[in-house]
DSSP file (Angstrom, degrees, kcal/mol; ACC not computed):
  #  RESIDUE AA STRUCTURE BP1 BP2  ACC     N-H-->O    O-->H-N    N-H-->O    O-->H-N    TCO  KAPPA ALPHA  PHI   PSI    X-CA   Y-CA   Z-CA
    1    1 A X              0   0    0      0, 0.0     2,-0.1     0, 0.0     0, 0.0   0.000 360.0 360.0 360.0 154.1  -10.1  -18.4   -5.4
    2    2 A X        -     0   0    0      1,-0.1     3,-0.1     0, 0.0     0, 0.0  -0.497 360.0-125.2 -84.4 163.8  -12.5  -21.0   -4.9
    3    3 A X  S    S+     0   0    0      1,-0.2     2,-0.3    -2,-0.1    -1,-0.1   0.703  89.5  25.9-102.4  14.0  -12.6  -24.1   -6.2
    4    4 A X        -     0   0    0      2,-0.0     2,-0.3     0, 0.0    -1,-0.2  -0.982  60.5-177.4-140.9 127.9  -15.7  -24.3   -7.6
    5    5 A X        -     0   0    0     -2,-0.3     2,-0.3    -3,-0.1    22,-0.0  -0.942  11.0-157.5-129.0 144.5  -17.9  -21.5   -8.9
    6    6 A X        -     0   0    0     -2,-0.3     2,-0.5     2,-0.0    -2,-0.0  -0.986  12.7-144.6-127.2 146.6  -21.4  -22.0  -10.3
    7    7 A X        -     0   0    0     -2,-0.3     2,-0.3    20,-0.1     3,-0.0  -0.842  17.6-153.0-104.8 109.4  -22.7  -19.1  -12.6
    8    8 A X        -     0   0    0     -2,-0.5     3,-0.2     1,-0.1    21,-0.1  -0.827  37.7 -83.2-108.9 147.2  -26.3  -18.8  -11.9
    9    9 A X    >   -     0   0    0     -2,-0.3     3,-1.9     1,-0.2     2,-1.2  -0.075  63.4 -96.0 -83.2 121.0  -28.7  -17.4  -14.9
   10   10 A X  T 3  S+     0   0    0      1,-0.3    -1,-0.2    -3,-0.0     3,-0.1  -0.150 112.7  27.4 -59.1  91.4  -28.2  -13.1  -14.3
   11   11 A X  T 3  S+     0   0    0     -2,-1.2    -1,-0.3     1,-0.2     2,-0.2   0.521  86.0 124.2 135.1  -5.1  -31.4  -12.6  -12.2
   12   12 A X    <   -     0   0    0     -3,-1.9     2,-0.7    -4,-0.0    -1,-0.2  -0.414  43.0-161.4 -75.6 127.0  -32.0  -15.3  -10.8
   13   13 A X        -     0   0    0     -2,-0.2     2,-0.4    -3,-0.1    -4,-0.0  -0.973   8.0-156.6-132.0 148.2  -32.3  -15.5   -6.9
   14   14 A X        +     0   0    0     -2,-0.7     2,-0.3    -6,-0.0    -6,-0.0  -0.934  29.2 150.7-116.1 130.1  -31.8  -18.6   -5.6
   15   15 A X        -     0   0    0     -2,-0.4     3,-0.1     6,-0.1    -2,-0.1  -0.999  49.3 -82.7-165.5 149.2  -33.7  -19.0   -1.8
   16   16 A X    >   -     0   0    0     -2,-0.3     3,-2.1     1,-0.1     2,-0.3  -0.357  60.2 -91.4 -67.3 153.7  -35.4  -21.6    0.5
   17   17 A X  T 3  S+     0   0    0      1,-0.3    -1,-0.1     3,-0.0     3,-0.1  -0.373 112.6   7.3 -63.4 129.3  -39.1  -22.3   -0.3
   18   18 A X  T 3  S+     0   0    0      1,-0.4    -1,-0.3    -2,-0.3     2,-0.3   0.685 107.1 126.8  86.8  20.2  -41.5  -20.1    1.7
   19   19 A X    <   -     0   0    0     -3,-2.1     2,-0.4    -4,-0.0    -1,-0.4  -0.714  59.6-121.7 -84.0 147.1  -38.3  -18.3    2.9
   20   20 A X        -     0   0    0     -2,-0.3    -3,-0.0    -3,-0.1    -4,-0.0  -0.970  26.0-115.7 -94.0 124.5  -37.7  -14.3    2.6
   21   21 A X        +     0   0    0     -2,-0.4     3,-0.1     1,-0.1    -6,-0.1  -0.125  35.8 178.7 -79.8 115.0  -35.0  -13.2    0.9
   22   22 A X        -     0   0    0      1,-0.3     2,-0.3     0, 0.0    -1,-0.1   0.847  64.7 -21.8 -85.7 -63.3  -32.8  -11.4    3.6
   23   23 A X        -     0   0    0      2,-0.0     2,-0.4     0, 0.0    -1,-0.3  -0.984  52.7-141.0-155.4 153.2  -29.6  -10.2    1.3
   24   24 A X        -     0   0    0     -2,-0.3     2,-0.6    -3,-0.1   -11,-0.0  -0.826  22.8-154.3 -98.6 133.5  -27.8  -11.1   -2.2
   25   25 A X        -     0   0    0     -2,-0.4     7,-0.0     1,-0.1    -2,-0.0  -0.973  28.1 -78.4-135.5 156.3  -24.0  -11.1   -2.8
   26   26 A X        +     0   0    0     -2,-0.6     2,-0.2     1,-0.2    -1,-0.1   0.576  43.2 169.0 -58.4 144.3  -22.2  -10.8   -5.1
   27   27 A X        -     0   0    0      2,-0.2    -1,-0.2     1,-0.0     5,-0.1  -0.521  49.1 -79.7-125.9-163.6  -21.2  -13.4   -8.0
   28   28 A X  S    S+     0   0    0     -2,-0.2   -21,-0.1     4,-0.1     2,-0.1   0.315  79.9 113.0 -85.0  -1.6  -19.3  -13.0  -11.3
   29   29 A X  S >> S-     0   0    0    -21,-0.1     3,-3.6     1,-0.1     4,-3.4  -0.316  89.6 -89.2-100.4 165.3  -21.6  -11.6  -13.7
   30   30 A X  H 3> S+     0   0    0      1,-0.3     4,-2.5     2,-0.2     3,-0.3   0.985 120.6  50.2 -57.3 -63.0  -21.0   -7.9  -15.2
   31   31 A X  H 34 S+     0   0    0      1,-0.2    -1,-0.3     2,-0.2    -3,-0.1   0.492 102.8  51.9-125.6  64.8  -23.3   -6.4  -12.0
   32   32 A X  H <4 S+     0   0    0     -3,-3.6     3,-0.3    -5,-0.1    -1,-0.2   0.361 122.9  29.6-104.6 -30.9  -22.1   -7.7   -9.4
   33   33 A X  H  < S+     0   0    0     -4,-3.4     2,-0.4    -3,-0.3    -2,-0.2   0.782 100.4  66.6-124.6   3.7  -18.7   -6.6  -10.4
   34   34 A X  S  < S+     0   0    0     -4,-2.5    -1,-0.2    -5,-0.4     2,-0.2  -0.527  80.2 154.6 -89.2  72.6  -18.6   -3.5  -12.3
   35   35 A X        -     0   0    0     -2,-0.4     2,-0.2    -3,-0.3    -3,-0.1  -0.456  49.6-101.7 -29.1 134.1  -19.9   -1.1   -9.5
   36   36 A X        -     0   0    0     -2,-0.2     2,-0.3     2,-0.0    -1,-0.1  -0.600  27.4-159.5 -57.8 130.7  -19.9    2.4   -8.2
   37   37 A X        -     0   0    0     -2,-0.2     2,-0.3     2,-0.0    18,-0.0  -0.924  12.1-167.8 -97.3 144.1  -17.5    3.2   -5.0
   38   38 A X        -     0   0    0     -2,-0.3     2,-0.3     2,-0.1    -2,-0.0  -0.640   8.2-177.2-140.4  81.4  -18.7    6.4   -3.1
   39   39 A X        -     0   0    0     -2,-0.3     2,-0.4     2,-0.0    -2,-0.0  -0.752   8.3-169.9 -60.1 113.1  -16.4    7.7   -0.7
   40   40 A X        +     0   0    0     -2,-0.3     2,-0.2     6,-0.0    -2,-0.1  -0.987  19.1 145.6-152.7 131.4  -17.9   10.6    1.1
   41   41 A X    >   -     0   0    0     -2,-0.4     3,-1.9     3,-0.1     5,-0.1  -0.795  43.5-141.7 173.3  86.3  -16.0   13.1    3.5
   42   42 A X  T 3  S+     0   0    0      1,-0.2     4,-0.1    -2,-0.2    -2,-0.0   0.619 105.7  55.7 -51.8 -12.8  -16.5   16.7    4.0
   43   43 A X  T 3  S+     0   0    0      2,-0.1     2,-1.1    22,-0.1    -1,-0.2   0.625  91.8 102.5 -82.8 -27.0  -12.7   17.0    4.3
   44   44 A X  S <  S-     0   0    0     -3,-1.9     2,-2.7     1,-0.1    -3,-0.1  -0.259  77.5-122.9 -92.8 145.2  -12.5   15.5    1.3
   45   45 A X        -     0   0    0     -2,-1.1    -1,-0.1     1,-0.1    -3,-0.1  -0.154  39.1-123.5 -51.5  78.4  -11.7   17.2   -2.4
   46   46 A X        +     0   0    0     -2,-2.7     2,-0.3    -5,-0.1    -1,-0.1   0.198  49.2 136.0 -18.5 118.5  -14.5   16.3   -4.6
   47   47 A X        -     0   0    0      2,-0.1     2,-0.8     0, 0.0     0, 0.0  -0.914  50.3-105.4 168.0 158.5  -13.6   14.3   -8.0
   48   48 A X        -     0   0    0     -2,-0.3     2,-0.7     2,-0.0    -2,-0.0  -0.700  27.3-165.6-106.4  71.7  -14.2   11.8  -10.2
   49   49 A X        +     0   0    0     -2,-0.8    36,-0.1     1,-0.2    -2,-0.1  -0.758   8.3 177.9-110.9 131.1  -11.8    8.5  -10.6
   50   50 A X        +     0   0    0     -2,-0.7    -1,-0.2     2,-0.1     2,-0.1   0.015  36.8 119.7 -81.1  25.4  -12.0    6.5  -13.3
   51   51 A X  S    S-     0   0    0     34,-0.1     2,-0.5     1,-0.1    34,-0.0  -0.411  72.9 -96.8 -82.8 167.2   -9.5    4.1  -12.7
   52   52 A X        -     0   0    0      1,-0.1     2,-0.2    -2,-0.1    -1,-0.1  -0.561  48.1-178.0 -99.5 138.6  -10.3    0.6  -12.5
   53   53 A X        -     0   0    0     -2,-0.5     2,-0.3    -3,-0.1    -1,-0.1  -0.467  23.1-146.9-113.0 152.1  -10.8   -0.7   -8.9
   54   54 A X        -     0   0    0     -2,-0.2     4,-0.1     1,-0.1   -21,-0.0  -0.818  30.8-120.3-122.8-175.7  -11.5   -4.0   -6.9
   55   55 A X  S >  S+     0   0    0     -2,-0.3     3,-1.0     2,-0.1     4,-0.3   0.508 108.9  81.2-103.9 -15.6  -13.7   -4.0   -3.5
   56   56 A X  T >> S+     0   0    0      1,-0.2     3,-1.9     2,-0.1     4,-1.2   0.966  85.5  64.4 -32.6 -54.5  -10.6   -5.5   -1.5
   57   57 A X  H 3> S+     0   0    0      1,-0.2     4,-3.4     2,-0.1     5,-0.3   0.906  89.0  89.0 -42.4 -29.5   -9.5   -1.0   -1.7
   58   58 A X  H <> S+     0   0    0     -3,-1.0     4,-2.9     1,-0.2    -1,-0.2   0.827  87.8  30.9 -32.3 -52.0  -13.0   -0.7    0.7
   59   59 A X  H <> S+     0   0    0     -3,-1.9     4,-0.9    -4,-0.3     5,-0.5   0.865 121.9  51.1 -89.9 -21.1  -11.8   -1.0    4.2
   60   60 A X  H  X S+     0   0    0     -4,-1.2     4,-5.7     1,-0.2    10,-0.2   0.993 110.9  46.4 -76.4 -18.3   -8.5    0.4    3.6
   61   61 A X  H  X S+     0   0    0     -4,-3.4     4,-1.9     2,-0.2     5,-0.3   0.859 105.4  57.8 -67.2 -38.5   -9.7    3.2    2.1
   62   62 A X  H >X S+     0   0    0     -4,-2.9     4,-5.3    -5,-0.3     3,-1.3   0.993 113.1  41.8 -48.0 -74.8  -12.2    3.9    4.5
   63   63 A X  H 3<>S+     0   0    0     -4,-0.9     5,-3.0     1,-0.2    -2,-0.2   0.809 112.8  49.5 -48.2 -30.5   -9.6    4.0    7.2
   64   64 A X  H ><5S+     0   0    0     -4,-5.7     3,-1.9    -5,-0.5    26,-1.1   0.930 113.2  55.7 -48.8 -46.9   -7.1    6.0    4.9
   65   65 A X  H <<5S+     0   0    0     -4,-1.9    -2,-0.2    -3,-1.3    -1,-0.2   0.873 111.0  44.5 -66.3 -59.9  -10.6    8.4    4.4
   66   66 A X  T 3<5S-     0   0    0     -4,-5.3    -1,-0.3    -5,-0.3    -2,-0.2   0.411 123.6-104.4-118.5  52.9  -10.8    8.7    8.0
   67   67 A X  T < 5S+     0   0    0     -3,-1.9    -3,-0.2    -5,-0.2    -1,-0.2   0.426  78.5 129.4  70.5  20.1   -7.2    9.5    8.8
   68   68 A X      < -     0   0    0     -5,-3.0     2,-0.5    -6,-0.3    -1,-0.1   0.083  68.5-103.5 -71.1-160.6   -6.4    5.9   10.1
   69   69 A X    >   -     0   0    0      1,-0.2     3,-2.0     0, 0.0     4,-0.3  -0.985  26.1-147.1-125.2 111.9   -3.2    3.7    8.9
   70   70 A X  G >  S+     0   0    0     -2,-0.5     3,-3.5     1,-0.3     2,-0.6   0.951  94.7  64.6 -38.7 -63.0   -4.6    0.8    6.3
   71   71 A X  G 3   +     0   0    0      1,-0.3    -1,-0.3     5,-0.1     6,-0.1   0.363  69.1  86.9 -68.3  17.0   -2.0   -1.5    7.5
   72   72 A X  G <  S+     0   0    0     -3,-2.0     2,-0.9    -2,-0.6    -1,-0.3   0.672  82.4  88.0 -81.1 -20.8   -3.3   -1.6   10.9
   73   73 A X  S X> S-     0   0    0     -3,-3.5     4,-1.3    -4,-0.3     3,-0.8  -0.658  77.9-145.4 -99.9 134.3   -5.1   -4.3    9.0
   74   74 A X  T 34 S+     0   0    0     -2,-0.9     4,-0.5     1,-0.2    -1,-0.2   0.574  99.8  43.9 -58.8 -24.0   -3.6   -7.8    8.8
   75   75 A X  T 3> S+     0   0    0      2,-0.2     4,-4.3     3,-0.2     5,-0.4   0.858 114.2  51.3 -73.9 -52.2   -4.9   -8.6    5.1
   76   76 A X  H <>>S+     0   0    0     -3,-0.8     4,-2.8     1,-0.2     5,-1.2   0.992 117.5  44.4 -46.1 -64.7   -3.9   -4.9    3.6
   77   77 A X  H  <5S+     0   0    0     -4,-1.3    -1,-0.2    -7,-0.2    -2,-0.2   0.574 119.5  32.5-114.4  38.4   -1.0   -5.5    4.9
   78   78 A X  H  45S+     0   0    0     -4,-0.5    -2,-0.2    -5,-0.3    -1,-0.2   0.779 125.4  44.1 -84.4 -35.8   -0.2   -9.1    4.0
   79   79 A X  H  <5S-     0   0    0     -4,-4.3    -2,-0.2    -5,-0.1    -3,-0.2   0.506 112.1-122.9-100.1 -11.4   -2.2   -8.9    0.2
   80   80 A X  T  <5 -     0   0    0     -4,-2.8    -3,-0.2    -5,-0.4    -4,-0.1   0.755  40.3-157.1  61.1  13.7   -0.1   -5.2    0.2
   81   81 A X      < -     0   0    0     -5,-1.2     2,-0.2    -6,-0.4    -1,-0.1   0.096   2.8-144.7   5.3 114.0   -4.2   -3.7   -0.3
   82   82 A X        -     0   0    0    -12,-0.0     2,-0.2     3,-0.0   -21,-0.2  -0.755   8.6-126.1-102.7 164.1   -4.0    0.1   -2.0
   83   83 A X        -     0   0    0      1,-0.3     3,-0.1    -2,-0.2     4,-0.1  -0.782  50.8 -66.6-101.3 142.7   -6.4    2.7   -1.1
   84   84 A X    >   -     0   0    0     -2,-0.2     3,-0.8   -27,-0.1    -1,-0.3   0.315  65.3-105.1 -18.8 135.9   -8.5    4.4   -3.9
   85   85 A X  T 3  S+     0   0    0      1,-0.2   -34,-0.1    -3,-0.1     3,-0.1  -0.663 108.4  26.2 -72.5 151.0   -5.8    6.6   -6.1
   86   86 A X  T 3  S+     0   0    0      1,-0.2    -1,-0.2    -3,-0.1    -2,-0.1  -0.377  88.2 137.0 129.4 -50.1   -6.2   10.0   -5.3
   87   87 A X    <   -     0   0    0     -3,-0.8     2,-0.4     1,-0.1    -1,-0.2   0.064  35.1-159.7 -56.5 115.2   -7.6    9.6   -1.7
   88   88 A X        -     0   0    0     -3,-0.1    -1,-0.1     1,-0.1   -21,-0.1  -0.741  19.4-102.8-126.1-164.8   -6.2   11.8    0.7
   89   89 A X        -     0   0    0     -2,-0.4     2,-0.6     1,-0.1   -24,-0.3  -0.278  38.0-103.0 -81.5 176.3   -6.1   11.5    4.3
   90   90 A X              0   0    0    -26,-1.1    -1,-0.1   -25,-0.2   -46,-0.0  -0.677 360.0 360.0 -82.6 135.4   -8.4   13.5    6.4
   91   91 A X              0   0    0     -2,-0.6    -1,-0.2   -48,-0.1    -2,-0.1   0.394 360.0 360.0 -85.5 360.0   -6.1   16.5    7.8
């Protein structure tokens, strides 16, 4: 966690003057973190989970998704990281 967060007004893009806005990321407000994930895989079984999710699951799931081992990465498997429920691997 940080130790300081500032909650900027929902819409609000904060940027140097005469600058162009390159990319936004993500804060605390409701959408920046309630999101769609979209896994996509012709190997995989099409369906719908509603369980509730963080974006840490991304990269392991991609690799799980493309028949890699998630713990090959040092975070997954220090933070013990799950991949989407459901997800299987590609066969």
């Amino acid at each position: 966690m940080p130790e300081i967060m500032v909650q900027p007004k929902p819409g609000t893009i904060y940027a140097k003057a005469n600058a162009s806005k390159i990319a936004e990321h993500g804060g605390a407000s409701e959408f920046d973190r309630h999101v769609a994930l979209l896994v996509s895989n012709p190997a995989l079984k099409a369906e719908e989970i509603k369980e509730k999710v963080t974006t840490t699951w991304v990269a392991p799931t991609i690799l799980k998704s493309l028949g890699l081992d998630p713990n090959a990465l040092d975070a997954v498997k220090a933070e013990n990281t799950p991949v989407l429920p459901g997800l299987k691997a590609v066969e």
